[in-house]
Chimera marker file (.cmm) of the C-alpha trace (Angstrom):
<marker_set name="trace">
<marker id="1" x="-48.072" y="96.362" z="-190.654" r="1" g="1" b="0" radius="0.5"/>
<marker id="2" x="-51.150" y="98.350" z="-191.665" r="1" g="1" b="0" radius="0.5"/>
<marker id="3" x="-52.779" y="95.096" z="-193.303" r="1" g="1" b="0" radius="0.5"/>
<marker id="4" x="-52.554" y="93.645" z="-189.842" r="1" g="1" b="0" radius="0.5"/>
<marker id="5" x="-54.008" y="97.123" z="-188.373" r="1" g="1" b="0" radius="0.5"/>
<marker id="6" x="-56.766" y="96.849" z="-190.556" r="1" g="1" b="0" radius="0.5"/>
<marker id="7" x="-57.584" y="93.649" z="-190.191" r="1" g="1" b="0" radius="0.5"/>
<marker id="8" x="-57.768" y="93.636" z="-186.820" r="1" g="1" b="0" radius="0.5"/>
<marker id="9" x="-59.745" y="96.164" z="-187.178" r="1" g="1" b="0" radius="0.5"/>
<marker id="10" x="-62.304" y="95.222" z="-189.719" r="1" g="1" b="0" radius="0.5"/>
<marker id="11" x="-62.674" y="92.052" z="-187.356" r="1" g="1" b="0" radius="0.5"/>
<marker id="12" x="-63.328" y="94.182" z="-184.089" r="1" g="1" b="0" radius="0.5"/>
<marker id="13" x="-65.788" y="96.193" z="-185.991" r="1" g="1" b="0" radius="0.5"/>
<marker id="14" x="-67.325" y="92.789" z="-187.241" r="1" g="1" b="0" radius="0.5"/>
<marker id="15" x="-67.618" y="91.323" z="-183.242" r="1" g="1" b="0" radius="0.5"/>
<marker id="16" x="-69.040" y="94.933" z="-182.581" r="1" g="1" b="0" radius="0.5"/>
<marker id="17" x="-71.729" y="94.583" z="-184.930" r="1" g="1" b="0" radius="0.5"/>
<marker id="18" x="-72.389" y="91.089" z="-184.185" r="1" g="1" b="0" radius="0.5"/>
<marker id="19" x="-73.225" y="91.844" z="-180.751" r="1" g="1" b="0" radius="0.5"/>
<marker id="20" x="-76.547" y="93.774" z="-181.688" r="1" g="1" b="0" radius="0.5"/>
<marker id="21" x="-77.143" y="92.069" z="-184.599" r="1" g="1" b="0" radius="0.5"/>
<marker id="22" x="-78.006" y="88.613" z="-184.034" r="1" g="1" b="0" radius="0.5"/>
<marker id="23" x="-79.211" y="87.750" z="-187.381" r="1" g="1" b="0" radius="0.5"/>
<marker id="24" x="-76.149" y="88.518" z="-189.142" r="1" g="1" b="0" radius="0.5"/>
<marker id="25" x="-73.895" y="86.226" z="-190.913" r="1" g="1" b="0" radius="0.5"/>
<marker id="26" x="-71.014" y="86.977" z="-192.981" r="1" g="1" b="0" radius="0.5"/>
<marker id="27" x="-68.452" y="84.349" z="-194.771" r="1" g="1" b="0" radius="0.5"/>
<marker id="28" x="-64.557" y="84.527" z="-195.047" r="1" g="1" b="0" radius="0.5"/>
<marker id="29" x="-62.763" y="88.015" z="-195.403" r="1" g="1" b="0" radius="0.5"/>
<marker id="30" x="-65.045" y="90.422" z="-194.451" r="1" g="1" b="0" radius="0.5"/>
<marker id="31" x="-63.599" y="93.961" z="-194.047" r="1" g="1" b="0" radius="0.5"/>
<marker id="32" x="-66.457" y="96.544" z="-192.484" r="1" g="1" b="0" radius="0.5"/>
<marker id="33" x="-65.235" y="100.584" z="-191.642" r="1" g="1" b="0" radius="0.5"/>
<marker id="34" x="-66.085" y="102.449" z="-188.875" r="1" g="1" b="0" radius="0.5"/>
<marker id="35" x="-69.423" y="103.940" z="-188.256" r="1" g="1" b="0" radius="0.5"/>
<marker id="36" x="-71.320" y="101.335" z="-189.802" r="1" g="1" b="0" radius="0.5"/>
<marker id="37" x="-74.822" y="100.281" z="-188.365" r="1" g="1" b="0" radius="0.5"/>
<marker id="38" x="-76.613" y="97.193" z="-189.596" r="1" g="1" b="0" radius="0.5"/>
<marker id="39" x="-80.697" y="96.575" z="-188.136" r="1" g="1" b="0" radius="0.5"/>
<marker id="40" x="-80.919" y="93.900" z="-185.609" r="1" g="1" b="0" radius="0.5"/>
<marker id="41" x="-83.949" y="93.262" z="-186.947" r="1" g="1" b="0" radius="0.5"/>
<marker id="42" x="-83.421" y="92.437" z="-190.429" r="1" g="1" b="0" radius="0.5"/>
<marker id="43" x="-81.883" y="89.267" z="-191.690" r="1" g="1" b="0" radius="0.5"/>
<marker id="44" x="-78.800" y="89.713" z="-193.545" r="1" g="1" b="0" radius="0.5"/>
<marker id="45" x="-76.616" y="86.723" z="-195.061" r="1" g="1" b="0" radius="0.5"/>
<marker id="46" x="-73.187" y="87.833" z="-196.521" r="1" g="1" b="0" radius="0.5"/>
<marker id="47" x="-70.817" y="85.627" z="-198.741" r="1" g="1" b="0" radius="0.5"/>
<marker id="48" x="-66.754" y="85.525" z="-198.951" r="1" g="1" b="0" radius="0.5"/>
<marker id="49" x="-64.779" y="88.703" z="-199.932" r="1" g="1" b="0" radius="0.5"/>
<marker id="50" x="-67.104" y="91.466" z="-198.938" r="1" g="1" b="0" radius="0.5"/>
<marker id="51" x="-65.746" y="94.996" z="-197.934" r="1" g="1" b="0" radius="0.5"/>
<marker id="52" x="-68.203" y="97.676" z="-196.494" r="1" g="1" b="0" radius="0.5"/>
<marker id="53" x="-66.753" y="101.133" z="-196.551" r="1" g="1" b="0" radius="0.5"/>
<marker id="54" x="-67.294" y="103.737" z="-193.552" r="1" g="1" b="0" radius="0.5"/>
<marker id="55" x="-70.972" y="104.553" z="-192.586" r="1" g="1" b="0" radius="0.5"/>
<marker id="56" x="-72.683" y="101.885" z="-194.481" r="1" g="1" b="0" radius="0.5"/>
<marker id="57" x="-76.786" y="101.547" z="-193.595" r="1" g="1" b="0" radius="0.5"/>
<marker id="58" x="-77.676" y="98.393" z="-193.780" r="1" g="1" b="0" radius="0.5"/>
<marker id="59" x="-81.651" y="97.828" z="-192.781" r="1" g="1" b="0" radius="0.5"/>
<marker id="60" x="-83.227" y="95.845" z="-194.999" r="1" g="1" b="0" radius="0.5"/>
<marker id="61" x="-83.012" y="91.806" z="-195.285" r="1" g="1" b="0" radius="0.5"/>
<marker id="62" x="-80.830" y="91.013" z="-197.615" r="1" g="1" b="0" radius="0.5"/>
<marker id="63" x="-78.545" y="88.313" z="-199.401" r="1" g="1" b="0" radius="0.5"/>
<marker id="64" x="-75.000" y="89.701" z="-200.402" r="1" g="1" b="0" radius="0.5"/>
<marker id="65" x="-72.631" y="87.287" z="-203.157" r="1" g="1" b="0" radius="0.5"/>
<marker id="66" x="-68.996" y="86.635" z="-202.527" r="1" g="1" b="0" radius="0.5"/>
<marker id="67" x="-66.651" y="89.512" z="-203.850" r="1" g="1" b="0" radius="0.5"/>
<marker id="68" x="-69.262" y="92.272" z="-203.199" r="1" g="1" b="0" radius="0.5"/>
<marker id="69" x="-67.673" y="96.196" z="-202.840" r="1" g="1" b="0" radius="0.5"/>
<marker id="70" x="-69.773" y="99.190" z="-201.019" r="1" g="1" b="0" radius="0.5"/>
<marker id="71" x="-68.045" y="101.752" z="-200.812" r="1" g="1" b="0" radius="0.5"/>
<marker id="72" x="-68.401" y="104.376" z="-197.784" r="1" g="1" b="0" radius="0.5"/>
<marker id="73" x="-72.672" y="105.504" z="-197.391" r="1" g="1" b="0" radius="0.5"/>
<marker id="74" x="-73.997" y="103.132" z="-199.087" r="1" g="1" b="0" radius="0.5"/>
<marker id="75" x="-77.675" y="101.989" z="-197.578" r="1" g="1" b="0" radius="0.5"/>
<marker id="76" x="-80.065" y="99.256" z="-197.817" r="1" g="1" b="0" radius="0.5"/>
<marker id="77" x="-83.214" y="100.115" z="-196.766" r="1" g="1" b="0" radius="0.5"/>
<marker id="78" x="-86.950" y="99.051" z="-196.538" r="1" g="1" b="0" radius="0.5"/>
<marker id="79" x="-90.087" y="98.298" z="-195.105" r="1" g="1" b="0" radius="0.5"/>
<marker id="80" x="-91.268" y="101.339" z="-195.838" r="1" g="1" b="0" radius="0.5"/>
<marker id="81" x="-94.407" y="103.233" z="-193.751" r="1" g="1" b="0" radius="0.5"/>
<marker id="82" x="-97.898" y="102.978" z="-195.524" r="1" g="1" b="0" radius="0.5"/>
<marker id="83" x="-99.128" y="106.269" z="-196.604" r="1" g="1" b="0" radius="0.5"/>
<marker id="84" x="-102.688" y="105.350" z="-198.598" r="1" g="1" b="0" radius="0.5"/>
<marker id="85" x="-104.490" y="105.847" z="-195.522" r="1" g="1" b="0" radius="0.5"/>
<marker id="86" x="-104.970" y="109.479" z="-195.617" r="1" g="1" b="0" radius="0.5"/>
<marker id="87" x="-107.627" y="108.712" z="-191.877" r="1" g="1" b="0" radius="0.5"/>
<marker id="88" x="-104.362" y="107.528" z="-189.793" r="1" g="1" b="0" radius="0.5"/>
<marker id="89" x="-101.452" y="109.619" z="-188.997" r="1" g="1" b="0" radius="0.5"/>
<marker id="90" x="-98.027" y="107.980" z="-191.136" r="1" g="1" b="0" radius="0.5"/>
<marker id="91" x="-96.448" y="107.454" z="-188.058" r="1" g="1" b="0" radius="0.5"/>
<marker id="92" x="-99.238" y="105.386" z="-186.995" r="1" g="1" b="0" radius="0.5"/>
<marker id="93" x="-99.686" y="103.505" z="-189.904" r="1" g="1" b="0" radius="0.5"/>
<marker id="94" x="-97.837" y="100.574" z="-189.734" r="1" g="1" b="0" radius="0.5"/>
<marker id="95" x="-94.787" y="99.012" z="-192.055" r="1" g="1" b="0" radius="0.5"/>
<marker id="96" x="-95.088" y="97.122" z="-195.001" r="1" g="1" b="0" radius="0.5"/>
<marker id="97" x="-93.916" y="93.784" z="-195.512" r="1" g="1" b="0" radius="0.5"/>
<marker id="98" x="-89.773" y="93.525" z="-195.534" r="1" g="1" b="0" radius="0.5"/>
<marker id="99" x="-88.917" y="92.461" z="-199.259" r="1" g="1" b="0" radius="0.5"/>
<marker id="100" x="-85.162" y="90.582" z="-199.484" r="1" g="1" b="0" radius="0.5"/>
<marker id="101" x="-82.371" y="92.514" z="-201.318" r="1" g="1" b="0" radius="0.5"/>
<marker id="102" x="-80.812" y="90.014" z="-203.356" r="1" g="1" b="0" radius="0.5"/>
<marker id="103" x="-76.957" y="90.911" z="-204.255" r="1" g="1" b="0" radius="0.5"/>
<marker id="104" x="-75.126" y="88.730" z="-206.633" r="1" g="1" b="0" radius="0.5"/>
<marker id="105" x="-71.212" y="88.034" z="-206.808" r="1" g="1" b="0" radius="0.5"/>
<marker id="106" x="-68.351" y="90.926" z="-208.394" r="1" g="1" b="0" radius="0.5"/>
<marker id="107" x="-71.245" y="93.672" z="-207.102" r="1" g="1" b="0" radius="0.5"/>
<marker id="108" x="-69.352" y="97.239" z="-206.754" r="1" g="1" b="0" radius="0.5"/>
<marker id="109" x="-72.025" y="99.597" z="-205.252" r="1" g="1" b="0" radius="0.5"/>
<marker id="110" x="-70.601" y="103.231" z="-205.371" r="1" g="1" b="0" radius="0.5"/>
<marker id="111" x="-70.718" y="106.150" z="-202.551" r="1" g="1" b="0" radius="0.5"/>
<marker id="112" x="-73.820" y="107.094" z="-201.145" r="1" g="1" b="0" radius="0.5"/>
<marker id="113" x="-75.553" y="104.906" z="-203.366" r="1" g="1" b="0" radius="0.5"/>
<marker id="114" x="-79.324" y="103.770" z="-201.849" r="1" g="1" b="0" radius="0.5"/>
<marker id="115" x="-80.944" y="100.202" z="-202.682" r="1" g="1" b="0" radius="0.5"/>
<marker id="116" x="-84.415" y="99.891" z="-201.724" r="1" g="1" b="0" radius="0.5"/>
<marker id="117" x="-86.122" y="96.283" z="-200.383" r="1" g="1" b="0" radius="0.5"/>
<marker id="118" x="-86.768" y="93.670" z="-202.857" r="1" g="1" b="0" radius="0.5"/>
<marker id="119" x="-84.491" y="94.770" z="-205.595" r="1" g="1" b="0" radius="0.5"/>
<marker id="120" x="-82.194" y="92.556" z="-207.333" r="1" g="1" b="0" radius="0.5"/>
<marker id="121" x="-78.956" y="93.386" z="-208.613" r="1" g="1" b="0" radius="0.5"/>
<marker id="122" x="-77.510" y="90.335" z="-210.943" r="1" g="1" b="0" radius="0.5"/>
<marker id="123" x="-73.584" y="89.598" z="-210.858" r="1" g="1" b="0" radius="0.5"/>
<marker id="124" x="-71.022" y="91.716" z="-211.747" r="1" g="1" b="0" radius="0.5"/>
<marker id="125" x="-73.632" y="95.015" z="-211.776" r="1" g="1" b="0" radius="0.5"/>
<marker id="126" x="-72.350" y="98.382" z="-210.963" r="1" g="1" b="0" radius="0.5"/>
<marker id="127" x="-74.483" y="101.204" z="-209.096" r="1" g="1" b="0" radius="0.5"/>
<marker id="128" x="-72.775" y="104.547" z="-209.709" r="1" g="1" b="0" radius="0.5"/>
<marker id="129" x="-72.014" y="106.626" z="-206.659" r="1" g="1" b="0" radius="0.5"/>
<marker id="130" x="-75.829" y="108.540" z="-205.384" r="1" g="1" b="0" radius="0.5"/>
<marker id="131" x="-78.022" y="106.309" z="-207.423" r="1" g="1" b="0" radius="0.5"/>
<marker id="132" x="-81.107" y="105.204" z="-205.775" r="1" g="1" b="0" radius="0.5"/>
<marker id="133" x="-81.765" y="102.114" z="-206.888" r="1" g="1" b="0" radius="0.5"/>
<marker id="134" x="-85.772" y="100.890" z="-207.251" r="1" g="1" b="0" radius="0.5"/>
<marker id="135" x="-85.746" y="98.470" z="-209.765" r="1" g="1" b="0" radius="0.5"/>
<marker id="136" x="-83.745" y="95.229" z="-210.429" r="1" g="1" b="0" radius="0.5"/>
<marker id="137" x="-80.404" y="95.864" z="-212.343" r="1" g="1" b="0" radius="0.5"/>
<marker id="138" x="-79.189" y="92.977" z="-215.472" r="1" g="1" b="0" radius="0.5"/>
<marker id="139" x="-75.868" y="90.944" z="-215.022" r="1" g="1" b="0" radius="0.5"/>
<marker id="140" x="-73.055" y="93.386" z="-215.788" r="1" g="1" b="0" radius="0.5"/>
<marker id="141" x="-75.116" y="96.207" z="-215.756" r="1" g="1" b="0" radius="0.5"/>
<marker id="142" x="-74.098" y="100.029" z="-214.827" r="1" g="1" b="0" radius="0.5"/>
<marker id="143" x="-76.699" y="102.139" z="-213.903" r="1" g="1" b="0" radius="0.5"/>
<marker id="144" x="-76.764" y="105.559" z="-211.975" r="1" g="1" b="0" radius="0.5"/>
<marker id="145" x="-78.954" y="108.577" z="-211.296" r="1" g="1" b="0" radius="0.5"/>
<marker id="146" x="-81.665" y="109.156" z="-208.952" r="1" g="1" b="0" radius="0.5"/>
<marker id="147" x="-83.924" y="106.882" z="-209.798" r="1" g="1" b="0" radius="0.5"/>
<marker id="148" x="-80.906" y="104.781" z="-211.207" r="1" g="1" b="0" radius="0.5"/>
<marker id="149" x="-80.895" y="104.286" z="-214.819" r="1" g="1" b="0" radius="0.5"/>
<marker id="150" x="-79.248" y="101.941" z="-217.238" r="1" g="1" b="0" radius="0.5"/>
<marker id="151" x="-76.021" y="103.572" z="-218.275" r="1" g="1" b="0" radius="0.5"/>
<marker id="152" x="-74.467" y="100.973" z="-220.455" r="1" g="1" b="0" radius="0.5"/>
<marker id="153" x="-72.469" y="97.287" z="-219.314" r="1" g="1" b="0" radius="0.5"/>
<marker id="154" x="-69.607" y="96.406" z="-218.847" r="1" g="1" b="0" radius="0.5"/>
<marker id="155" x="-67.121" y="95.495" z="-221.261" r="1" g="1" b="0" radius="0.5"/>
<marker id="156" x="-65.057" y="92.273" z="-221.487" r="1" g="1" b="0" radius="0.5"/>
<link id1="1" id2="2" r="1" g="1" b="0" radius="0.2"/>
<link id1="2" id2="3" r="1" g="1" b="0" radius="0.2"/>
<link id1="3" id2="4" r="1" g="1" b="0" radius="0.2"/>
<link id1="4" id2="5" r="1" g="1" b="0" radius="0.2"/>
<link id1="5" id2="6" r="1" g="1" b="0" radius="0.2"/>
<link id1="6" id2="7" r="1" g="1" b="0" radius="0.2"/>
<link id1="7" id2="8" r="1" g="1" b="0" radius="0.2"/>
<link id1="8" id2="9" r="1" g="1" b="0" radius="0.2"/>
<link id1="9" id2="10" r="1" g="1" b="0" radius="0.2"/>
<link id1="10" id2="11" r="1" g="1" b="0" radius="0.2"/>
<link id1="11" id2="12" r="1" g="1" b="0" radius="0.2"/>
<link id1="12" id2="13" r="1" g="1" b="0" radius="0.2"/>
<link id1="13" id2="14" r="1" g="1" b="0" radius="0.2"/>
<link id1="14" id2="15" r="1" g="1" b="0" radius="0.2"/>
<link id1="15" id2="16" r="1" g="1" b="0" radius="0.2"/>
<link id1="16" id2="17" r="1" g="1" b="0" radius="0.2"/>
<link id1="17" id2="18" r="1" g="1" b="0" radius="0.2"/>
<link id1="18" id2="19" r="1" g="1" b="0" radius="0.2"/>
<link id1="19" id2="20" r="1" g="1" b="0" radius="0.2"/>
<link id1="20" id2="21" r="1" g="1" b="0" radius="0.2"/>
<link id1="21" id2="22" r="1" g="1" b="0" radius="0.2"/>
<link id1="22" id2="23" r="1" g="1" b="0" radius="0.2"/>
<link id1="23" id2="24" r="1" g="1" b="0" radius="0.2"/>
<link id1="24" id2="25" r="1" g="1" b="0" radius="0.2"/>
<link id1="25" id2="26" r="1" g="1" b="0" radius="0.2"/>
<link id1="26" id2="27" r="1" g="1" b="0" radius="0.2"/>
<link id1="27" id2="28" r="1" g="1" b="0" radius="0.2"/>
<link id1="28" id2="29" r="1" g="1" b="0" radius="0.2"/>
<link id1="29" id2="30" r="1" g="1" b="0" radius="0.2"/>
<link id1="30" id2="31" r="1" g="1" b="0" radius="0.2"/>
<link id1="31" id2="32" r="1" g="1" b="0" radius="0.2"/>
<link id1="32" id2="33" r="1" g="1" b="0" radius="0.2"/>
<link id1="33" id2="34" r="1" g="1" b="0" radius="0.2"/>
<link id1="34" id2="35" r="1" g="1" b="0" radius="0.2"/>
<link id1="35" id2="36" r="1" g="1" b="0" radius="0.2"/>
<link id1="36" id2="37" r="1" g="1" b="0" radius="0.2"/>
<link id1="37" id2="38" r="1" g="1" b="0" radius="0.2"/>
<link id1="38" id2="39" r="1" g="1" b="0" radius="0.2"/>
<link id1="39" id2="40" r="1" g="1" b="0" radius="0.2"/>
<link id1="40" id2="41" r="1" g="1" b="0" radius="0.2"/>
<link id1="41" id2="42" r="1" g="1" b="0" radius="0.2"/>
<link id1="42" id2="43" r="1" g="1" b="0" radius="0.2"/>
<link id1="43" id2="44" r="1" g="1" b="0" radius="0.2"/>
<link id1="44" id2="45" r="1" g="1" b="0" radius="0.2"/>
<link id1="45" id2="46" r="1" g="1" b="0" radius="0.2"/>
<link id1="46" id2="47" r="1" g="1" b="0" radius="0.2"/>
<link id1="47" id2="48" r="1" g="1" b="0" radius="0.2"/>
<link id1="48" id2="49" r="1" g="1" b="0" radius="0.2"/>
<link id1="49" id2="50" r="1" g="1" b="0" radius="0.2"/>
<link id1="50" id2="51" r="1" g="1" b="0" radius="0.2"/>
<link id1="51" id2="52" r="1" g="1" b="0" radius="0.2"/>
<link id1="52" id2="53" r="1" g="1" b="0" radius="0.2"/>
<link id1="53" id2="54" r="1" g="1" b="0" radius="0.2"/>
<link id1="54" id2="55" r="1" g="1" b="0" radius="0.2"/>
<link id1="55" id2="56" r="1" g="1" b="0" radius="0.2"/>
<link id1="56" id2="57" r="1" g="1" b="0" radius="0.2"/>
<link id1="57" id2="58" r="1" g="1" b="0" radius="0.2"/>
<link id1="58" id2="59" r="1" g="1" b="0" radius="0.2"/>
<link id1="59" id2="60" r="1" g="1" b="0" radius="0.2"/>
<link id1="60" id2="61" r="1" g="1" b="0" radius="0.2"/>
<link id1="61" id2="62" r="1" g="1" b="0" radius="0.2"/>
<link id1="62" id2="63" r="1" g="1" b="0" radius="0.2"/>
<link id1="63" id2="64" r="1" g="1" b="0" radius="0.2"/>
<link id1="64" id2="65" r="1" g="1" b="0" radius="0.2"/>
<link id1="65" id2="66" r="1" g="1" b="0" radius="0.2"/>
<link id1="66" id2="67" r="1" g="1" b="0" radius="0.2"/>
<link id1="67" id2="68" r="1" g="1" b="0" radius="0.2"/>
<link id1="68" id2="69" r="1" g="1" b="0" radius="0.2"/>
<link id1="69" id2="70" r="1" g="1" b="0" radius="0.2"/>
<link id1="70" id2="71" r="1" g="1" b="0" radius="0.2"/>
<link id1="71" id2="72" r="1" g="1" b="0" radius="0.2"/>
<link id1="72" id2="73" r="1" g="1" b="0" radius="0.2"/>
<link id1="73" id2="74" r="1" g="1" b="0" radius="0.2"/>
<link id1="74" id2="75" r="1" g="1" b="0" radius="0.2"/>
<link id1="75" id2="76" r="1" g="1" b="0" radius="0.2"/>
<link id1="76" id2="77" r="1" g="1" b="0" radius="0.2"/>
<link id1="77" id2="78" r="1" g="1" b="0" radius="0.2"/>
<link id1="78" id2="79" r="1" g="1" b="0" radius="0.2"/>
<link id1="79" id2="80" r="1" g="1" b="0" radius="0.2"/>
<link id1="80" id2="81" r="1" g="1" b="0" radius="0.2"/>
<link id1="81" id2="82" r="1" g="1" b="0" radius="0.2"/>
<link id1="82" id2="83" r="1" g="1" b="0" radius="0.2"/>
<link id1="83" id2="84" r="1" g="1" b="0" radius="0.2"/>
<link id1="84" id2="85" r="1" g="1" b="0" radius="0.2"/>
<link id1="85" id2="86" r="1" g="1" b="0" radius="0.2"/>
<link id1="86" id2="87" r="1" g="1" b="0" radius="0.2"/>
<link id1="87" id2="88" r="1" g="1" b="0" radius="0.2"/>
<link id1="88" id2="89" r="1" g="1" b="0" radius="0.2"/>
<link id1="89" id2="90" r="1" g="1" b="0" radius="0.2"/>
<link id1="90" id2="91" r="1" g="1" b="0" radius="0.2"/>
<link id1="91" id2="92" r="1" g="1" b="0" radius="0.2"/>
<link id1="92" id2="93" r="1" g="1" b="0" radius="0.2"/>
<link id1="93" id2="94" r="1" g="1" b="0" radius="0.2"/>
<link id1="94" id2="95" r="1" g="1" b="0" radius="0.2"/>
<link id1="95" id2="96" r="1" g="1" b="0" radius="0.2"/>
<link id1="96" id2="97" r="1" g="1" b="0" radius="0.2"/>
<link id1="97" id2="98" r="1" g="1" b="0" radius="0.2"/>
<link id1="98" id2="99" r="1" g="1" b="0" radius="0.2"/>
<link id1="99" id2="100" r="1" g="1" b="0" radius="0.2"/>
<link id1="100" id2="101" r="1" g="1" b="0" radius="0.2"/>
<link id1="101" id2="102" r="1" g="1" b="0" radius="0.2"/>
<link id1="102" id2="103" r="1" g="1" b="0" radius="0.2"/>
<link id1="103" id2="104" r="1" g="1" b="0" radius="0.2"/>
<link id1="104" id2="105" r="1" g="1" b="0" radius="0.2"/>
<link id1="105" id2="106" r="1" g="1" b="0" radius="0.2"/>
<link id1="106" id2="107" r="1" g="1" b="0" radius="0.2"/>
<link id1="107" id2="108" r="1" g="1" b="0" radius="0.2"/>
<link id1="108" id2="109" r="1" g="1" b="0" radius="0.2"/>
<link id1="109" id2="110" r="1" g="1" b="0" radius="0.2"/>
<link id1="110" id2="111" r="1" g="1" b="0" radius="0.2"/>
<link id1="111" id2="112" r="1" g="1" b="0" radius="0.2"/>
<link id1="112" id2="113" r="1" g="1" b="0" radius="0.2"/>
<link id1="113" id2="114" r="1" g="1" b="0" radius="0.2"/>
<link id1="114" id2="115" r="1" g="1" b="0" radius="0.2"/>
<link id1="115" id2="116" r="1" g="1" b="0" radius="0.2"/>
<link id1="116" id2="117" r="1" g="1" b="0" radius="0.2"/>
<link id1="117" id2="118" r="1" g="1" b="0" radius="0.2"/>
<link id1="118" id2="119" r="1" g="1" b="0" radius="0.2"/>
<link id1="119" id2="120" r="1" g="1" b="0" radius="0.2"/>
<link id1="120" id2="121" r="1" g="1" b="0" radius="0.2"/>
<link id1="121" id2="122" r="1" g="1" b="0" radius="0.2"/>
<link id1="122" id2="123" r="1" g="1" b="0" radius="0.2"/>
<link id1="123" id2="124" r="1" g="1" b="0" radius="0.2"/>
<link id1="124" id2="125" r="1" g="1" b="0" radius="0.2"/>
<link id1="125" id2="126" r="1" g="1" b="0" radius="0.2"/>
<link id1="126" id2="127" r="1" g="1" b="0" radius="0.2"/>
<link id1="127" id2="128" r="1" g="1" b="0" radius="0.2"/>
<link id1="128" id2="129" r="1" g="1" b="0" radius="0.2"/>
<link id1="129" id2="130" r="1" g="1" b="0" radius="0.2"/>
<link id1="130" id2="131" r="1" g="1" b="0" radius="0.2"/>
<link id1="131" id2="132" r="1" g="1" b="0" radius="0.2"/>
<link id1="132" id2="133" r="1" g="1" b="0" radius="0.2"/>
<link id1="133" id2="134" r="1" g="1" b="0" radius="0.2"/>
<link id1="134" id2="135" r="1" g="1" b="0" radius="0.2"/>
<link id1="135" id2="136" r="1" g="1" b="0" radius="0.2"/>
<link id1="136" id2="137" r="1" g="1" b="0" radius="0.2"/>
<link id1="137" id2="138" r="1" g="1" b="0" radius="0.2"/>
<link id1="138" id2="139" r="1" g="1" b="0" radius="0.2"/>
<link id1="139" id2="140" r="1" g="1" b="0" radius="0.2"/>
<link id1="140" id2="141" r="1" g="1" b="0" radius="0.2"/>
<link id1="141" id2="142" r="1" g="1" b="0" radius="0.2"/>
<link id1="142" id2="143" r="1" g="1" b="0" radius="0.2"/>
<link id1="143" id2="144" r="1" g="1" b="0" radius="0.2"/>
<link id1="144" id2="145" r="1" g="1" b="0" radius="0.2"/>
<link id1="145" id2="146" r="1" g="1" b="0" radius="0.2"/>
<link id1="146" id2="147" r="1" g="1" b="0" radius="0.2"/>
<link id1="147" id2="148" r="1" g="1" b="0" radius="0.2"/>
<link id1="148" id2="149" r="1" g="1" b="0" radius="0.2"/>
<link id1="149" id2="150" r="1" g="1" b="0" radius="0.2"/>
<link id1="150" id2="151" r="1" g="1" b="0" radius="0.2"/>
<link id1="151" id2="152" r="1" g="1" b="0" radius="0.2"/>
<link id1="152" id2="153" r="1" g="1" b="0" radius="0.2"/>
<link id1="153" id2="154" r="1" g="1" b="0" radius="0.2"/>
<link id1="154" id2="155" r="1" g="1" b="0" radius="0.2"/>
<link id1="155" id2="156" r="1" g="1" b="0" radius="0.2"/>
</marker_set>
């Protein structure tokens, strides 16, 4: 019974989501928690198997592989304000260009974990819970820390 509960769920959430977010698209048994907010904006393409924890961020383009975890805070973000122009208020400033988070397949991304624009993070990579992640991460990689760090990878 709560399988059913929570996947009707996940899919009202989805339809939710959907509605604002036009440029969304997500494959076969996708599971998203509450409070989640993903950019209209931003182009996002999501593969088979993916489960979004509660209060997910996700506003930055990005692609996302098939069996791909976040757990609950995670954020993609980008398009960061310029700053060099020390003659123009930030907030007036403009955006930089939006660089495409790339996500490979068997990705766990831990809680509260942040991945900046243009990063890539190669199959079956983990990002430790709070890492802030600024550079690309290896196939089977773990990393952590703020910025994240290689840890070690995983075993087989």
């Amino acid at each position: 019974m709560f399988s059913i509960l929570r996947k009707f769920l996940g899919t009202l959430r989805l339809a939710s989501i959907k509605l604002r977010a036009k440029q969304l698209s997500v494959g076969a048994d996708f599971f998203c928690g509450r409070g989640c907010f993903v950019s209209r904006k931003n182009v996002i393409k999501i593969g088979d198997s993916f489960y979004m924890g509660n209060y997910c961020h996700l506003s930055a383009n990005a692609v996302i592989g098939n069996d791909v975890l976040f757990a609950s805070f995670v954020s993609l973000v980008g398009g960061d304000h310029k700053i060099d122009n020390i003659d123009v208020p930030i907030r007036l400033s403009g955006r930089d260009e939006f660089k495409t988070i790339t996500i490979g397949d068997n990705v766990w991304i831990g809680h509260g974990a942040i991945v900046m624009h243009g990063i890539n993070i190669e199959t079956g990579a983990v990002i430790a819970s709070g890492a802030v992640v600024t550079k690309d991460v290896p196939a089977n990689a773990i990393v952590g820390g703020n910025p994240a760090k290689f840890i070690r990878y995983r075993k087989t």
